[in-house]
C-alpha positions in Angstrom: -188.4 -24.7 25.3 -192.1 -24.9 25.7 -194.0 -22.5 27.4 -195.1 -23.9 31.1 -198.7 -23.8 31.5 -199.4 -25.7 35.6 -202.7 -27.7 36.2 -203.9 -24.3 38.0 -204.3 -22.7 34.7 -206.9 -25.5 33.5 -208.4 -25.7 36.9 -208.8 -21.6 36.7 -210.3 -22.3 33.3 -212.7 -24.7 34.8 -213.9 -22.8 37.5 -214.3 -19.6 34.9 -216.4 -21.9 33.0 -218.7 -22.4 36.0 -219.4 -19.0 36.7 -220.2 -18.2 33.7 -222.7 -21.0 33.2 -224.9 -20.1 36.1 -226.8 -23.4 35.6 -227.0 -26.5 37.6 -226.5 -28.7 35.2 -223.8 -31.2 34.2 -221.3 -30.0 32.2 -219.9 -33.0 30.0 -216.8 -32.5 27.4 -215.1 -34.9 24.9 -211.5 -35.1 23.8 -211.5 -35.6 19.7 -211.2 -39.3 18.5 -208.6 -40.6 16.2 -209.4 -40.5 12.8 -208.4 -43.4 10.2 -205.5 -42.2 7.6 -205.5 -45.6 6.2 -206.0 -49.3 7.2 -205.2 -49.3 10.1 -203.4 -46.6 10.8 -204.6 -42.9 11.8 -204.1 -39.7 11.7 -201.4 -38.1 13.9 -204.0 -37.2 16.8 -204.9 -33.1 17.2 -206.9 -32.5 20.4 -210.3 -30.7 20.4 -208.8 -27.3 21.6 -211.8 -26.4 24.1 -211.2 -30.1 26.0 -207.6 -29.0 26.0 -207.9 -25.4 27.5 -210.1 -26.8 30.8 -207.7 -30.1 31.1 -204.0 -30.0 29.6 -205.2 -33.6 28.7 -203.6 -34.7 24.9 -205.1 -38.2 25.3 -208.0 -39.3 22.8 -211.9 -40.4 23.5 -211.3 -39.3 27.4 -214.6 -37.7 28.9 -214.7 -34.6 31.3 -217.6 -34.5 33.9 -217.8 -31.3 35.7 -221.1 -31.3 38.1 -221.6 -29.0 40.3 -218.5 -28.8 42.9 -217.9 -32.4 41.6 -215.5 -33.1 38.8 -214.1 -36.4 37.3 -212.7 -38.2 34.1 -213.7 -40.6 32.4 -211.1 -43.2 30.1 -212.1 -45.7 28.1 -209.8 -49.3 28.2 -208.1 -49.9 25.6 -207.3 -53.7 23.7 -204.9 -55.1 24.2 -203.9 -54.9 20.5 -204.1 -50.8 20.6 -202.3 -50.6 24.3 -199.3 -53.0 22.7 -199.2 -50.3 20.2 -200.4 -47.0 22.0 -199.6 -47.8 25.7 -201.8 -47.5 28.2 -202.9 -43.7 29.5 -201.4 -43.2 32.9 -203.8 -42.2 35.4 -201.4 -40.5 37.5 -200.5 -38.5 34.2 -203.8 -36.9 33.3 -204.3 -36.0 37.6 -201.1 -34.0 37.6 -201.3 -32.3 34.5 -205.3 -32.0 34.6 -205.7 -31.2 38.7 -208.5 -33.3 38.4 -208.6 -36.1 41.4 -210.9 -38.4 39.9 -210.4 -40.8 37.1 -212.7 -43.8 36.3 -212.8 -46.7 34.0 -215.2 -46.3 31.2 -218.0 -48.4 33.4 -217.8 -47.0 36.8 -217.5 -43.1 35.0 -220.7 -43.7 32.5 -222.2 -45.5 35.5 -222.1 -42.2 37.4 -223.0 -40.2 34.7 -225.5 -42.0 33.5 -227.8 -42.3 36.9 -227.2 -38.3 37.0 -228.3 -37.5 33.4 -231.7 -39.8 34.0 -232.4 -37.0 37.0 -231.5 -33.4 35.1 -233.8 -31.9 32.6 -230.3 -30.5 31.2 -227.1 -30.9 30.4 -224.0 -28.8 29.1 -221.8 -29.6 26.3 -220.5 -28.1 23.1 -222.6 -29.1 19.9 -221.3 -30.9 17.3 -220.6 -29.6 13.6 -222.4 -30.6 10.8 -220.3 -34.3 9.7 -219.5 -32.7 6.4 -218.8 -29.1 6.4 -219.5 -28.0 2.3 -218.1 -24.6 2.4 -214.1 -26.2 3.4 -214.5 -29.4 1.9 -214.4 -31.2 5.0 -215.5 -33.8 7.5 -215.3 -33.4 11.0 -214.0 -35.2 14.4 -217.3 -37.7 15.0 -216.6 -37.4 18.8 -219.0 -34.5 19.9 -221.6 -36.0 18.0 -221.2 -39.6 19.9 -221.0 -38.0 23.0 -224.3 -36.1 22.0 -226.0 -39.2 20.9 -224.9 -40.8 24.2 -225.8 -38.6 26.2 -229.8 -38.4 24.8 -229.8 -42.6 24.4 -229.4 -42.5 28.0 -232.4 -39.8 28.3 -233.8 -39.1 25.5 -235.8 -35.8 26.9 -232.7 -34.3 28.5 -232.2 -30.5 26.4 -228.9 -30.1 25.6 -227.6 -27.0 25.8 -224.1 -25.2 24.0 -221.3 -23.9 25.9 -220.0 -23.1 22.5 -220.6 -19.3 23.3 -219.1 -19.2 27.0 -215.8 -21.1 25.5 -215.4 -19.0 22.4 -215.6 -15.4 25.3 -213.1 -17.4 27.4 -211.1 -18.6 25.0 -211.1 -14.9 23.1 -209.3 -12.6 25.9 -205.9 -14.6 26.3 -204.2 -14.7 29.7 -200.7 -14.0 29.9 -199.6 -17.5 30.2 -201.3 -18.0 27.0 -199.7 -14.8 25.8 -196.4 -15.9 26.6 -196.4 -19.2 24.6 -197.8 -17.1 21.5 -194.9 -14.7 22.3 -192.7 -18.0 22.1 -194.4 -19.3 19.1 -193.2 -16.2 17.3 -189.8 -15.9 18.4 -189.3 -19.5 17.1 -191.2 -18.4 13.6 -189.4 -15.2 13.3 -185.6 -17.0 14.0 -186.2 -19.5 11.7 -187.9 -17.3 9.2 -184.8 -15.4 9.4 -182.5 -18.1 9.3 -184.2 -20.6 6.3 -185.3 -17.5 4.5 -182.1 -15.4 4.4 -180.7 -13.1 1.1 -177.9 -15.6 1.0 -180.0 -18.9 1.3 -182.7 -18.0 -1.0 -180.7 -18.6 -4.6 -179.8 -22.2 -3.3 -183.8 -23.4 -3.0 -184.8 -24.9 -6.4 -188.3 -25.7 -5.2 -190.9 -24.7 -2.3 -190.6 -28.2 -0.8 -186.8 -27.4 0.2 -188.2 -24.3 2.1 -190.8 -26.1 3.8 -188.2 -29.1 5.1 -185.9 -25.9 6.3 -188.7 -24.9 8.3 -189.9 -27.8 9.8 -186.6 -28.2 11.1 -185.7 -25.3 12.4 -189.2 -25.7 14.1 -188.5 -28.7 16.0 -184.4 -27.9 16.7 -186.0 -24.9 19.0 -188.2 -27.2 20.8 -191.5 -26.5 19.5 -194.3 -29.0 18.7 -193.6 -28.4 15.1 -196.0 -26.1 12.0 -199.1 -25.1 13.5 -200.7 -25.3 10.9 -200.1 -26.7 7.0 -197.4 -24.4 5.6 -197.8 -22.6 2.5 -194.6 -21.8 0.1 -196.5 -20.5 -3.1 -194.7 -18.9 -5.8 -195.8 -17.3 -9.0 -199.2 -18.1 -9.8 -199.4 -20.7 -7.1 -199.3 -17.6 -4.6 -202.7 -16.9 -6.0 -204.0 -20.1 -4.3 -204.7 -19.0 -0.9 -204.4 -21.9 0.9 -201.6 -23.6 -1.6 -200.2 -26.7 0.8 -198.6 -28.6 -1.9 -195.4 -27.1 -1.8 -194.3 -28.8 -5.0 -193.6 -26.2 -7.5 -190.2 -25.1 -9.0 -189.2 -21.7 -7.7 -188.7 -19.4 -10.6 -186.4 -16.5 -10.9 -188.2 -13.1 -10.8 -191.3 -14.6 -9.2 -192.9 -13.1 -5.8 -193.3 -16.2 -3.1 -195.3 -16.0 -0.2 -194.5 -17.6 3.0 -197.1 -18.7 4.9 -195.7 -20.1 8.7 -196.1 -20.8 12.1 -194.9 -22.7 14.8 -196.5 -24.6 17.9 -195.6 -23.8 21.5 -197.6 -25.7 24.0 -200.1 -25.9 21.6 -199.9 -21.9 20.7 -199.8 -21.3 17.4 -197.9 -18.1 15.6 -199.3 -17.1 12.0 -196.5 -14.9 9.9 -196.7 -14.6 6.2 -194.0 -12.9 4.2 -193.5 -12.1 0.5 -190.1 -12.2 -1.2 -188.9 -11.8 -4.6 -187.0 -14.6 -6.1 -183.9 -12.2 -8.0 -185.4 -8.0 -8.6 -188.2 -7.2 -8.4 -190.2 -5.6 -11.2 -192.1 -2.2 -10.6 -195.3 -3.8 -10.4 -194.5 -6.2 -8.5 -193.0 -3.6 -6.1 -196.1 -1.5 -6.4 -198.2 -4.4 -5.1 -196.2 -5.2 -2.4 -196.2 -1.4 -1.1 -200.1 -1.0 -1.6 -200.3 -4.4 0.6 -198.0 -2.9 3.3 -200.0 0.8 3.5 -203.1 -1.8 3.6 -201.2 -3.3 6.6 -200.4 -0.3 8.2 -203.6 1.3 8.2 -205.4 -1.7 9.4 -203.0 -1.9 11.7 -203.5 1.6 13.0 -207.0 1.0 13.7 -207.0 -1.7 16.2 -207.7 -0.9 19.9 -210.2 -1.8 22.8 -213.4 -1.2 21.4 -213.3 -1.9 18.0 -215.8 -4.0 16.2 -214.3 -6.3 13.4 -216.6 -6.0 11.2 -216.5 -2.2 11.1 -212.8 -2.4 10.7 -213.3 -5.0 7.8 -215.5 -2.9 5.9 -212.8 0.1 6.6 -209.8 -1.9 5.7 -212.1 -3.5 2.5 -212.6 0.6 1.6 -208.7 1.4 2.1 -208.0 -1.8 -0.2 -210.3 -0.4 -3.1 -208.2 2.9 -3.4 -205.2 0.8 -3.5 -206.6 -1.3 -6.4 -207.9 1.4 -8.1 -204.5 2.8 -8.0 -203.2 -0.3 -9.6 -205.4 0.0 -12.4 -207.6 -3.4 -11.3 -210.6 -1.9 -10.7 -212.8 1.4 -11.6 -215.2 1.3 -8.8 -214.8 0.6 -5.2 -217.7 -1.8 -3.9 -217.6 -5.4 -2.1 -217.2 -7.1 -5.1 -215.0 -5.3 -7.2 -212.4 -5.4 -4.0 -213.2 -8.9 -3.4 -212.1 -10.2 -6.7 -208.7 -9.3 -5.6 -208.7 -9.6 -1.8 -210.9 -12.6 -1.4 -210.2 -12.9 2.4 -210.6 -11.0 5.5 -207.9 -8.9 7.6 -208.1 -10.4 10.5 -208.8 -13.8 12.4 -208.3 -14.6 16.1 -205.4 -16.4 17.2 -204.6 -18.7 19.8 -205.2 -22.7 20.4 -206.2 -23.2 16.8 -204.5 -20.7 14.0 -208.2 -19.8 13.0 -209.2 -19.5 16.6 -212.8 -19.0 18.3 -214.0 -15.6 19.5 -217.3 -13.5 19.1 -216.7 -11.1 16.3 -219.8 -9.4 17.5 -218.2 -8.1 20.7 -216.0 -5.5 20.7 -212.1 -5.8 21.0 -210.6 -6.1 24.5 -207.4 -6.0 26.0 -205.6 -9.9 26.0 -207.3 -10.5 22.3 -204.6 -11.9 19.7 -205.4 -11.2 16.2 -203.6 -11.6 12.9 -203.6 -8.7 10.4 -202.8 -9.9 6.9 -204.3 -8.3 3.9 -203.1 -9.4 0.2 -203.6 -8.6 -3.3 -203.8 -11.9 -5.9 -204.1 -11.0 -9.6 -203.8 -14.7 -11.2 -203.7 -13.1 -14.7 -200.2 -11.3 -14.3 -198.5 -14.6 -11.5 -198.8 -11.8 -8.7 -199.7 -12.8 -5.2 -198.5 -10.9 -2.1 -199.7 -11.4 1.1 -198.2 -9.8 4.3 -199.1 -11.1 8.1 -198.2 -10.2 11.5 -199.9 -11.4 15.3 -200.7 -8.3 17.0 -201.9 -8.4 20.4 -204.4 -5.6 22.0 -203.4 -4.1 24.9 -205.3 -1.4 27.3 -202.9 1.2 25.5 -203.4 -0.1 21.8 -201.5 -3.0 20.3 -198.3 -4.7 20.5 -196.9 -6.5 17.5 -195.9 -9.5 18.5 -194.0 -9.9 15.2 -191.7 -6.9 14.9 -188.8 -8.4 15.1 -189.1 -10.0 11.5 -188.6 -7.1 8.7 -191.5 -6.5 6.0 -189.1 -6.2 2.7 -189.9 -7.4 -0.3 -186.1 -8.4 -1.1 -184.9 -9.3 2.5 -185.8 -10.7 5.9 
C-alpha cells in the first residue's frame, strides 16, 4: 500500500533545485554509505533523505551529477564477494525510477566529473556534519565528507558551496504527493495504534517489548516500510526518559505509559505519541494528562501561515508555566523553571526524516507538516505524559492529520 511517487516528482525536485541555485556550477550529491554493525556485517542501509528526494534512488555510495542541463549517475562496481551477497544495482532500475538517462561506471562518471571540476572555480554540494556530533552522542554517515575530500583532491582551490539551505526550503513546504504518503503513514499508525493498543488488549501486555512486536507487525501487515523511527513504550519512570528505546521494562499496574510511534510510507514518516493508564488513573495523574492536552490545544490553536516557531515556542513555553504552576511544580514562570519539566520543544518538522529539515527562521506556509507534542516529566512522582499529533498547515489553518486516533487517557 505504499504511496506512488513517479520519476517526475524527483525530476520536478531536480529542476526546483536549479532555479533556485542560480549558479553555474556543478551540483554533485552522494547517497549515504553503509555503515559496519559488526564484522562484516552492516547496518540495515537508511538513505541520505536529500539524495532521495532529487532521485528515488535507495542504492548506497551512488553519485548524482547535475551540471547545467546535463545530468548523470555515477555507480561504483562492486566485488565480486559484496555482489554474491548484495547483487548487482540494475542500471535500468535506478533510470526508471530516477528519470535520469545517464549512468556510468565509477571510471568513466569520475572521469567526467573530474576534467569538469579542474575548470569551475565552484561546485555545489551539501556539507558534511561534524564526524562526531557531542550534543546526540553520535557519529555520522562518512559519505558527504569523502565526497567533499574528493572533490577538493581533484582541485584543491575549487570553493565549495552548501545547498544545505535551498534543500531544507524545498524539502519544508511538502507537495501533495508527499502529503499523501504522510496522510498514509498516519492511517497505518492510527489503525494499528488502535488495534495493538485497545481497552481490551492492554491487561494482557506484561512488558513494553510485547507492545513494540504488536506494532511492528501491524506495521508491516499494512504494507508499510516498517517504524519510522526507534519506537518508544516507556512506562512509569522510564516515561521520564525522553527518548527511552529499550522497551524492556515490566508494565506496572496504575502506571501512565507513553507511546511513542510511527510508521514508514514510501519513506514518509508519521510521529503519534499517546499516553495511557495501565488500570485507573489517579487524580494527579489525570491532572497532568489534562494540563498536557490544554497545552496541546492551545499550541494547536496557534498555528497558521505566518507564524514564526520560535514565537510560538516562547508562547506555548508561557502557556506550559501556568499549567505547572497549577500543579504545584513551580512558583515562577521563566525558561528554566518550565524547562525542568518540559525539556523539549512543541514542534519539529515532519517529512523524509521524523526530525525533518526546514528553516525555523521563515515563517509558516501552507504544505508545512509539523508535529505538536508538548509533555510534562516529573521523575520524582514516575509521571511522564506526553501527547503528539502531525498537523499539516493549510492556506485556511491546519488540518490534523491525526484526528482519527482519540486523546484519552484510559482509551484509544
Amino acid at each position: 500500500m505504499q504511496a506512488k511517487l513517479t520519476s517526475d516528482f524527483f525530476a520536478g525536485n531536480r529542476q526546483t533545485l536549479r532555479e533556485l541555485f542560480t549558479g553555474t556550477a556543478p551540483i554533485v550529491m552522494t547517497a549515504n554509505g553503509l555503515l559496519q554493525r559488526g564484522g562484516d556485517s552492516t547496518f540495515k542501509f537508511a538513505q541520505d533523505a536529500s539524495f532521495w528526494y532529487l532521485t528515488g534512488i535507495d542504492e548506497p555510495d551512488i553519485v548524482l551529477v547535475m551540471d547545467r542541463d546535463r545530468e548523470y549517475l555515477i555507480v561504483p562496481k562492486r566485488s565480486s564477494v559484496r555482489a554474491a551477497f548484495d547483487g548487482e544495482v540494475e542500471t535500468s532500475q535506478l533510470e526508471t525510477v530516477s528519470g535520469i538517462k545517464l549512468v556510468f561506471d565509477d571510471t568513466e562518471g569520475w572521469s567526467q566529473l573530474e576534467a569538469r571540476l579542474k575548470k569551475v572555480k565552484h561546485v555545489a554540494t551539501l556539507s558534511a556534519a561534524p564526524a562526531y556530533v557531542e550534543q546526540y552522542g553520535m557519529y555520522t554517515n562518512p559519505a558527504r565528507a569523502s565526497l567533499m575530500a574528493r572533490l577538493q583532491a581533484t582541485n584543491p582551490q575549487v570553493e565549495i558551496l552548501d545547498l544545505a539551505t535551498h534543500l531544507a526550503r524545498m524539502r519544508m513546504i511538502k507537495q501533495p504527493a508527499e502529503i499523501a504518503a504522510i496522510q498514509e503513514a498516519v492511517d497505518v499508525t492510527t489503525a494499528s495504534m488502535k488495534s495493538v493498543l485497545k481497552a481490551t488488549k492492554l491487561p494482557t501486555y506484561k512488558y513494553e517489548y510485547e507492545i513494540e512486536a504488536e506494532l511492528t507487525k501491524a506495521y508491516r501487515q499494512a504494507g508499510t516500510g516498517g517504524h519510522s523511527f526507534e519506537p518508544i513504550v516507556a512506562s512509569g519512570q522510564r516515561a521520564c526518559t525522553l527518548h527511552n528505546v529499550a522497551n524492556n521494562g515490566k508494565l506496572g499496574s496504575g502506571e501512565l505509559m507513553v507511546v511513542d510511534t510511527g510508521a514508514e510510507v514510501s519513506h514518509y514518516a508519521a510521529d503519534i505519541s499517546r499516553t495511557l493508564v495501565l488500570g485507573k488513573a489517579s487524580r494527579r495523574q489525570q491532572a497532568v494528562y489534562s494540563a498536557v492536552l490544554e497545552v496541546q490545544e492551545f499550541a494547536a490553536g496557534l498555528l497558521r501561515p505566518g507564524v514564526l516557531l520560535r514565537d510560538y515556542e516562547h508562547q506555548v513555553e508561557h502557556f506550559m508555566g501556568e499549567k505547572l504552576r497549577a500543579l504545584g511544580l513551580i512558583k515562577t514562570i521563566n525558561h528554566d523553571n518550565v524547562r525542568r519539566f518540559y525539556p523539549h520543544a512543541t514542534s519539529h518538522f515532519l517529512g523524509l526524516n521524523v526530525h525533518d529539515v526546514g528553516d525555523y527562521d521563515r515563517p509558516l506556509e501552507p504544505g508545512v507538516v509539523l508535529t505538536v507534542e508538548p509533555g510534562i516529566y516529573i521523575p520524582a512522582e514516575g509521571i511522564g505524559v506526553r501527547i503528539e499529533d502531525d498537523i499539516l498547515i493549510t492556506a485556511k489553518g491546519t488540518k490534523v492529520l491525526s484526528s482519527k486516533l482519540a486523546r484519552d487517557l484510559t482509551k484509544l
